[in-house]
C-alpha positions, 0 to 999 in steps of 0.5 A: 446543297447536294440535296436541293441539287438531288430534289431539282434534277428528280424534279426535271427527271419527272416533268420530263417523263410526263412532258414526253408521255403526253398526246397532241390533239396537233397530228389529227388536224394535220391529217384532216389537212392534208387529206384535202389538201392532196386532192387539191394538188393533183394534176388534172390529165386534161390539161396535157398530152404525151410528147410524141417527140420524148422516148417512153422509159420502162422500168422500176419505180420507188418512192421518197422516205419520208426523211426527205420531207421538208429538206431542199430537192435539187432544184431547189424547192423544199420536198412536200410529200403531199405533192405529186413529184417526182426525181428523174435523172435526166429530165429538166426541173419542172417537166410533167410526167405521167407515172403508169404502174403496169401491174394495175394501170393505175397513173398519175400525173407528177412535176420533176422536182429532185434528181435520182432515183439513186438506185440502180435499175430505177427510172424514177421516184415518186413522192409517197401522195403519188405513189399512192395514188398508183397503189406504189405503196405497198409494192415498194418497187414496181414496173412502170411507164414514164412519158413526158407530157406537154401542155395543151 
């Protein structure tokens, strides 16, 4: 009996070992996808204007982990890294933002979606396709220029 107890868990061991050695073709479809997909969701700047009424907010920018893919944000949609968000500590759930990186001038347009940044000196946090639309990425933290947008 101590045998065939021995030769099955050597069995598991190896099936294991080589289950866990194998590739997927699965991460380059992905990635082909989501490449497309990320120009189709970005906010086009002729649909809005600045809120002349709103203050203008300067100061530093980060971006989300990617630990916080797929979780619930605080208004509750599901966190899609590949859409441009952002977390903002007092703007309502579903305001547009236009996010200005002042190193390079870079901008994008993002939809408050979560609460934060939780850090303190930060104004807000982008999701990591708008951070790197704006060249966030390897910077990590950076000045930038919050303006609330309305719609045209």
């Amino acid at each position: 009996m101590y045998k065939v107890i021995h030769w099955f868990a050597i069995l598991c061991s190896v099936s294991l070992f080589f289950v866990g050695c194998s590739q997927s073709p699965e991460p380059h479809a992905k990635q082909t996808k989501t490449k497309a997909f990320l120009e189709a969701v970005a906010y086009d700047e002729k649909d809005y204007r600045v809120d002349e009424k709103a203050k203008i907010e300067i100061g530093n920018a980060s971006y989300y982990a990617s630990c916080m893919n797929g979780r619930r944000t605080a208004s509750g949609e599901v966190c899609n890294l590949s859409l441009h968000t952002a977390a903002h500590r007092t703007l309502p759930f579903g305001t547009m933002i236009r996010v200005t990186m002042l190193q390079n001038g870079k901008s994008v347009i993002a939809k408050v979606n979560d609460r934060g940044p939780h850090s303190k000196g930060r104004v807000v946090d982008l999701s990591l396709a708008a951070a790197r639309k704006i060249g966030l990425i390897r910077a990590g933290v950076a000045k930038v220029k919050v303006e609330k947008l309305e719609e045209l």
